[in-house]
C-alpha positions as CSV (number, residue, x, y, z in Angstrom):
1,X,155.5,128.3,134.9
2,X,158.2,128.4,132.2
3,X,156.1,129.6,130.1
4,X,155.2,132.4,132.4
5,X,158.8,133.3,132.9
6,X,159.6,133.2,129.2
7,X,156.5,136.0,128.2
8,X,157.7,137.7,130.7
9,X,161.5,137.7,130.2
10,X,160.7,138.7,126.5
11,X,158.0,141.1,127.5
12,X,160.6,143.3,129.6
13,X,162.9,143.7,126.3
14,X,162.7,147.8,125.3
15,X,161.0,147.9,122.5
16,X,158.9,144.6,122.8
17,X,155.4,144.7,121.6
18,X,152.9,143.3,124.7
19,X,150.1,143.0,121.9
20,X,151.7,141.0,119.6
21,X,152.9,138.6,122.6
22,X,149.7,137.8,124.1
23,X,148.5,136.6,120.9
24,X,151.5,134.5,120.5
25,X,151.2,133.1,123.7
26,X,147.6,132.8,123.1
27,X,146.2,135.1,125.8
28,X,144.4,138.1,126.8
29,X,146.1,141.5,127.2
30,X,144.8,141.7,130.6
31,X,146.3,138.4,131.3
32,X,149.8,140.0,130.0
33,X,149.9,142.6,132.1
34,X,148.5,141.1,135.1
35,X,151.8,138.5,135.6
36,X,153.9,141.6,134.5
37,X,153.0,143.6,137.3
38,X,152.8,140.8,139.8
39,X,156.6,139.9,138.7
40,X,157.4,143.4,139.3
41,X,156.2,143.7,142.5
42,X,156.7,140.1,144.1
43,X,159.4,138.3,141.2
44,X,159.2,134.7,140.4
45,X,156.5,134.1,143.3
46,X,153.9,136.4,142.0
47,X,153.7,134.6,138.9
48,X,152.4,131.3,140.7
49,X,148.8,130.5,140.8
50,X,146.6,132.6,143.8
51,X,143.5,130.9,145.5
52,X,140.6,131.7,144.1
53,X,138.6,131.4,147.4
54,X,136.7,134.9,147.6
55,X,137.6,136.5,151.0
56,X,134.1,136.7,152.5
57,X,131.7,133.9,151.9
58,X,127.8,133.8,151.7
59,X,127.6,130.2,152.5
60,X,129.9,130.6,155.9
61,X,126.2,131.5,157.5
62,X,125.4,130.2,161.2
63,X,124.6,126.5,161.4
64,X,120.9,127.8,163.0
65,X,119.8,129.8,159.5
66,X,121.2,127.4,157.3
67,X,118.7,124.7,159.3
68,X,115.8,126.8,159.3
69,X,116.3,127.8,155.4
70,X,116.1,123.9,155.0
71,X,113.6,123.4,157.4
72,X,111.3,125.9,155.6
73,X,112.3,124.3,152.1
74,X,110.9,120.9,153.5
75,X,108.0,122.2,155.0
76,X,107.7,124.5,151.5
77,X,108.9,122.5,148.8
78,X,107.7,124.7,146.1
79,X,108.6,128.5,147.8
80,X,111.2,129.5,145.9
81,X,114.1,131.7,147.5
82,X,112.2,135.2,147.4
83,X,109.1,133.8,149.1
84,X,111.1,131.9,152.2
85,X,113.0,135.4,152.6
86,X,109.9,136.9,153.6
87,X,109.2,133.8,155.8
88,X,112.5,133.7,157.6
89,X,112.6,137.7,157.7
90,X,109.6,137.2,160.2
91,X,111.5,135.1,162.7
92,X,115.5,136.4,161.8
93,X,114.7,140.1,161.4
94,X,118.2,142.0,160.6
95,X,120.2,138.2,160.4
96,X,117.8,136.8,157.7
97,X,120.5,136.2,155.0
98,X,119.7,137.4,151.4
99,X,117.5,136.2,148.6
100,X,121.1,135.3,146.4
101,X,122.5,133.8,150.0
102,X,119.0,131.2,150.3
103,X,119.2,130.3,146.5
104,X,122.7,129.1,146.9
105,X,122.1,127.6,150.5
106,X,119.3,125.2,148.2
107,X,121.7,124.7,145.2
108,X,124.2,123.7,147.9
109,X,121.9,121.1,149.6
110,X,120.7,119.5,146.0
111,X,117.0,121.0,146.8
112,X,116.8,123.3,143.7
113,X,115.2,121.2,140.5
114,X,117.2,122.4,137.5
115,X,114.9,124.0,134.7
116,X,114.7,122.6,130.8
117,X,117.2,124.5,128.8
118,X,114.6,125.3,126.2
119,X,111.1,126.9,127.8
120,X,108.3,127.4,126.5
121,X,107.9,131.0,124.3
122,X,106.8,133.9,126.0
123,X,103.1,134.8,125.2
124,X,102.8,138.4,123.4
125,X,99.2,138.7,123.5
126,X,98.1,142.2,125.4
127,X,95.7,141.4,128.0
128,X,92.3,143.8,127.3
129,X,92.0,146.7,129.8
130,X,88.6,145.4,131.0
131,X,90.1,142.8,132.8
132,X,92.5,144.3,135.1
133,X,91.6,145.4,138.4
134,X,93.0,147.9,140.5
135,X,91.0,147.4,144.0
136,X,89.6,144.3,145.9
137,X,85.9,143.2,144.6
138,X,86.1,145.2,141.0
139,X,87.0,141.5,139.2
140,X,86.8,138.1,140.7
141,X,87.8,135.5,138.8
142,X,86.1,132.0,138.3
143,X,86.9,128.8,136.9
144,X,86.8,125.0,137.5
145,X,89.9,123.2,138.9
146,X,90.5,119.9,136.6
147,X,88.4,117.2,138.3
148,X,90.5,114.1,140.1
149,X,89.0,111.2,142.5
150,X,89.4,110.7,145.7
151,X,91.1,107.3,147.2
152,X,87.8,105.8,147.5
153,X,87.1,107.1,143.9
154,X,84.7,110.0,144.7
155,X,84.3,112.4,141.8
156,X,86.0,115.8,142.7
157,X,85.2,119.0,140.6
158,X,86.6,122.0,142.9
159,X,85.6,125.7,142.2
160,X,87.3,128.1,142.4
161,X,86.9,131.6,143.2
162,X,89.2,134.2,144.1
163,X,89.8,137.8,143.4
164,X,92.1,139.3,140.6
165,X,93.5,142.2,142.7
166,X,94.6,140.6,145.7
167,X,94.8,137.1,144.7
168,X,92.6,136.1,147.6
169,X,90.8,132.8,146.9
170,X,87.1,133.3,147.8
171,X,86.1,129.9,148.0
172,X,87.4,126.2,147.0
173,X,84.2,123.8,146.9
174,X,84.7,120.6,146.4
175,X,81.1,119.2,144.3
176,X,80.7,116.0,142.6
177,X,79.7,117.8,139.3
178,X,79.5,120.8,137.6
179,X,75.6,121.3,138.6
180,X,73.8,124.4,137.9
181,X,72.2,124.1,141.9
182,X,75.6,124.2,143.6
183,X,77.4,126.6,141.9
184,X,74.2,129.2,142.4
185,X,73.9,128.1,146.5
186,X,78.4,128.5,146.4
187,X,77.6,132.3,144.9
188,X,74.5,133.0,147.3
189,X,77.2,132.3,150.5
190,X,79.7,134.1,149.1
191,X,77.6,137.3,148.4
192,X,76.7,137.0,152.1
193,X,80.2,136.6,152.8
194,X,82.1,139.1,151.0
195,X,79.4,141.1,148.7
196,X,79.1,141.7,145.5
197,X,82.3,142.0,143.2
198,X,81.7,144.9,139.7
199,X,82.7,141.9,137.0
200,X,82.9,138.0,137.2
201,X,85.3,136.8,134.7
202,X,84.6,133.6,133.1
203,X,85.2,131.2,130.8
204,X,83.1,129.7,127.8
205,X,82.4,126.9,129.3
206,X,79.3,125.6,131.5
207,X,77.2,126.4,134.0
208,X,78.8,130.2,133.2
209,X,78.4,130.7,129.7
210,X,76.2,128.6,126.8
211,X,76.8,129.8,123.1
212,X,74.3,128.8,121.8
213,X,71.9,131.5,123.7
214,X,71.7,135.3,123.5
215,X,74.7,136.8,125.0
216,X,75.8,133.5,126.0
217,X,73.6,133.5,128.9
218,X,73.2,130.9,131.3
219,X,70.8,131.3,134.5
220,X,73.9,131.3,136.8
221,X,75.1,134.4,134.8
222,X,71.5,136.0,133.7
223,X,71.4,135.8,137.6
224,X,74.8,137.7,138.2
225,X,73.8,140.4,135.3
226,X,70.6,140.7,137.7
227,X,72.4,142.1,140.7
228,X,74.5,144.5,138.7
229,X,77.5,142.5,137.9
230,X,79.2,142.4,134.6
231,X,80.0,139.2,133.3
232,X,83.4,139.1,131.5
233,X,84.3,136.3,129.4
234,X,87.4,135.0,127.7
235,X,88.5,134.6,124.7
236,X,88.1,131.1,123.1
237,X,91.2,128.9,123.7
238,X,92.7,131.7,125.4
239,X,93.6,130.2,129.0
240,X,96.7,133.2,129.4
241,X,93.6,135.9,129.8
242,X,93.2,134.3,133.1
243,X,96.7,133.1,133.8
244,X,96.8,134.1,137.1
245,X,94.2,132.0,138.1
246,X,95.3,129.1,135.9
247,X,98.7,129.9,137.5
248,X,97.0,128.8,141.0
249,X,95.4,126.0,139.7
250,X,99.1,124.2,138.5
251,X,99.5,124.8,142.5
252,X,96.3,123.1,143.4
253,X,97.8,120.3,140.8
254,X,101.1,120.4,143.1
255,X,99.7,120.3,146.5
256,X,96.5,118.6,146.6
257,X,95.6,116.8,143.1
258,X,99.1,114.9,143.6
259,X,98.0,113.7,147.1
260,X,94.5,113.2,147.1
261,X,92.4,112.3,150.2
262,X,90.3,109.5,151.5
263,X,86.8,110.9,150.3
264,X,85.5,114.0,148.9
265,X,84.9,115.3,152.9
266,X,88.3,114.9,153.3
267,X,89.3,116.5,149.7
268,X,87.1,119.7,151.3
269,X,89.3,119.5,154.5
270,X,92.5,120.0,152.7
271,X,91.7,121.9,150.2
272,X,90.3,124.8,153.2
273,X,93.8,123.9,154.8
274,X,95.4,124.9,151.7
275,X,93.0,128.2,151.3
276,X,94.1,129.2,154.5
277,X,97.9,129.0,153.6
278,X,97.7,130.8,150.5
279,X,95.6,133.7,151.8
280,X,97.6,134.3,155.0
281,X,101.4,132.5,155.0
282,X,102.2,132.5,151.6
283,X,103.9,135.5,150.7
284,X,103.5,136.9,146.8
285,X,106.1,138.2,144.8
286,X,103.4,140.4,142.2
287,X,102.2,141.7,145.7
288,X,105.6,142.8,146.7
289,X,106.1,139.8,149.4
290,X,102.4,140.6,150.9
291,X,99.7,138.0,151.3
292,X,96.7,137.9,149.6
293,X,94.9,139.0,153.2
294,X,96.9,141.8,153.7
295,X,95.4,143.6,150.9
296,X,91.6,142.1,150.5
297,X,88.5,143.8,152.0
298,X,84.9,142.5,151.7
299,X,82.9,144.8,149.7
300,X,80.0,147.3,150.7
301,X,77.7,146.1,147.5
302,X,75.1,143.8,148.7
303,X,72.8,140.9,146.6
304,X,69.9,143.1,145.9
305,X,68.1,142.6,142.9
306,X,67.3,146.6,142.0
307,X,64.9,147.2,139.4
308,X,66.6,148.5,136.1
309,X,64.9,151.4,134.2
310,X,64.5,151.3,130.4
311,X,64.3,154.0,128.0
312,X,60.7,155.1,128.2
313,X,59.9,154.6,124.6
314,X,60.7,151.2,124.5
315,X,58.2,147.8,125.3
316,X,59.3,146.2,128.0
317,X,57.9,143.0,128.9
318,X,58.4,139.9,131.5
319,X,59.7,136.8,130.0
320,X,57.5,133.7,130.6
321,X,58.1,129.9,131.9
322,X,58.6,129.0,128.3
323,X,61.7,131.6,127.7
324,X,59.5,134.0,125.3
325,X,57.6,137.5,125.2
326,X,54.6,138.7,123.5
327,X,54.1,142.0,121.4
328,X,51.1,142.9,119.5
329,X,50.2,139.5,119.9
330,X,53.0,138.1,118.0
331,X,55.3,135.7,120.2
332,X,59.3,136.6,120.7
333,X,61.8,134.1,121.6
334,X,64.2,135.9,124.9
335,X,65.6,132.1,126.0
336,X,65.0,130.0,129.2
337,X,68.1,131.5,131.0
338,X,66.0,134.9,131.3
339,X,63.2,133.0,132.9
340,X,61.0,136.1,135.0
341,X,63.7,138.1,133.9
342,X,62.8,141.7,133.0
343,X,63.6,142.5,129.2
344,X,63.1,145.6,126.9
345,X,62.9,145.4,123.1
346,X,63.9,148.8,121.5
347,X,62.0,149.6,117.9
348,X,64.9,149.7,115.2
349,X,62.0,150.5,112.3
350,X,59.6,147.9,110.7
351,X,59.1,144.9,112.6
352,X,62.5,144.6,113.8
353,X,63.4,145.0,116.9
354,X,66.8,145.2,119.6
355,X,66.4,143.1,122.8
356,X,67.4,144.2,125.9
357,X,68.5,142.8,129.3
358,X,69.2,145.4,131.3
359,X,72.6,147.2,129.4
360,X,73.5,143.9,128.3
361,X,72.5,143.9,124.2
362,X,71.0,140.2,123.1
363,X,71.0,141.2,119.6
364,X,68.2,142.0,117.1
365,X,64.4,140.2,116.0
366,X,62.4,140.0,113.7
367,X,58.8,139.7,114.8
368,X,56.3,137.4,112.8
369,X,53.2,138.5,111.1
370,X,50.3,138.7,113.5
371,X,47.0,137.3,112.9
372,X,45.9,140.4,111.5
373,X,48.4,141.0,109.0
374,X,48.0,137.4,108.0
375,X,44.1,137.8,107.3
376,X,44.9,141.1,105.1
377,X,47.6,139.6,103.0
378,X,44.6,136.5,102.3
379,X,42.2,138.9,101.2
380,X,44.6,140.8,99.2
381,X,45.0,137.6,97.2
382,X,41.1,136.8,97.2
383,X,40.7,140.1,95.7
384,X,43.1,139.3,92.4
385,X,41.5,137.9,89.2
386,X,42.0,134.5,88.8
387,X,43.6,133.4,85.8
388,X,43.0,129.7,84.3
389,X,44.8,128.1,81.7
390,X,43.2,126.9,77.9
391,X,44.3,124.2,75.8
392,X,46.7,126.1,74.1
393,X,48.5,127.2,77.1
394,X,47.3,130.7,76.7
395,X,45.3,132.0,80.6
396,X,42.3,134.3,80.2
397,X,40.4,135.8,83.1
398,X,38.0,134.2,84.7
399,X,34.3,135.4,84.4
């Protein structure tokens, strides 16, 4: 306070420089003027330290929102403040305090986990135009959840399936493995269900995708190209190409892996339980605080297997039980996963050859000699002169 009174004593002086007597006094010009004008106006008392208690308080809410922002907390441990705003605007209407009031309401109560100071970098990779959608059923996304066992240690592997425009989870089935079966009889209900989506995206990994065939074709997805869907696959090591649905799968982790059930029935239970929530209570914030129900619709497109039409000029053939074709006789290698499949092979000159599965390209062959060509290129070398060697090494045709 002396202090005070001395700046400002000196500071009244005519001629005195306020500048060069905040720095002296080691504060801000702002500062300086401020307890000059307050000793103007009130003297000694204005220079003594205010409250700094803001006049109107977020926190002074009514003891009945403050209990239902922690009630919802409790029954919503991992909403954040933006997503219970949209719950309690359904039951406060106009009195539901703002987002800024609930996040300080938490911090208040101790029920907001403080973040690492140092997160993780930012990913700059630019996500590839085919795999955005911009209405219900033109992407759904697939993918298995990271298997855990039950509490009488059952085997869970859930699949998921939900679609990338709404974020409405198709379907969370709960199987003891990865099996080929399954998966195909979980697809055949959901086509019933909801239809047929444009594109599947997928990763590298099976029953969806097997490098090591033509277009990475498994049965599952030969199946899928069948009805007319495209089959998108992501990059190698690349989870952030399907980080939304990776993004729901760290939730899964959270709310079902963490707790796991008696058995794998009671896995199936919860994890429909938990469906159920996400599609219709849980609000989204990249929806604009809608559910993923509000904006899903089933689609029109029906499992039909339509017949595809080929170029004209170009063989098409049936692939056999043993994964191959036949032209001229000569035997061409298509894969098992296009098993009664219909493919086409389009002439590129020569005996080579593009193969075809519908407008899906498996890439070129070469077809072996036939029988034919085999019996000509013999006689071709019956017909030459045979040469025999003499003692000297010299050859000399024979008679």
């Amino acid at each position: 306070m002396s202090q005070k009174m001395e700046f400002v004593e000196r500071a009244m002086k005519p001629g005195a420089r306020i500048s060069a007597l905040c720095r002296e006094y080691g504060i801000s010009r702002e500062t300086g003027y401020k307890w000059l004008n307050r000793f103007k106006r009130d003297g000694a008392e204005g220079l003594e330290e205010k409250s700094r208690r803001p006049h109107a308080s977020p926190l002074a809410a009514a003891e009945e929102i403050v209990a239902a922002i922690l009630a919802l907390r409790e029954r919503y441990p991992r909403r954040g403040p933006k997503k219970l705003f949209v719950l309690l605007r359904d039951k406060l209407g106009a009195s539901t305090p703002s987002v800024a009031t609930i996040a300080r309401v938490l911090k208040r109560f101790g029920m907001v986990r403080r973040r690492s100071r140092f997160g993780r970098a930012l990913s700059i990779v630019e996500r590839r135009p085919d795999m955005r959608a911009a209405a219900p059923n033109e992407l759904w996304t697939v993918d298995f959840k990271g298997w855990w066992r039950s509490k009488d240690g059952q085997r869970c592997e859930p699949l998921t399936v939900r679609d990338a425009f709404s974020r409405f989870v198709l379907a969370i089935k709960v199987l003891a493995s990865p099996s080929m079966t399954e998966v195909r009889s979980t697809f055949e209900a959901l086509f019933k269900k909801y239809g047929v989506p444009q594109a599947i995206q997928v990763d590298n990994g099976v029953p969806f995708i097997n490098v090591q065939t033509r277009g990475g074709l498994t049965r599952l997805s030969a199946w899928w190209v069948a009805l007319g869907i495209r089959v998108v696959r992501s990059r190698p090591g690349c989870p952030q190409d399907n980080g939304a649905h990776e993004r729901m799968h760290r939730d899964m982790s959270a709310d079902l892996q963490a707790f796991p059930a008696g058995s794998r029935f009671a896995e199936q239970r919860a994890c429909d339980r938990w469906r159920v929530e996400f599609n219709r209570v849980r609000p989204h914030e990249a929806l604009r605080g809608k559910t993923p129900s509000d904006l899903y619709r089933s689609s029109e497109r029906r499992p039909v297997k339509t017949k595809f039409i080929y170029p004209p000029d170009w063989i098409v053939r049936t692939v056999t039980d043993h994964g191959a074709v036949s032209v001229s006789g000569a035997p061409v290698q298509a894969g098992l996963a296009l098993v009664r499949q219909r493919v086409a092979l389009q002439s590129l000159g020569g005996s080579s050859y593009r193969l075809w599965f519908r407008d899906l390209d498996l890439g070129t062959v070469e077809l072996p000699p036939t029988n034919a060509v085999i019996d000509a290129v013999v006689l071709s070398h019956l017909d030459r002169p045979l040469k025999r060697s003499t003692k000297n090494g010299r050859t000399k045709k024979a008679a």
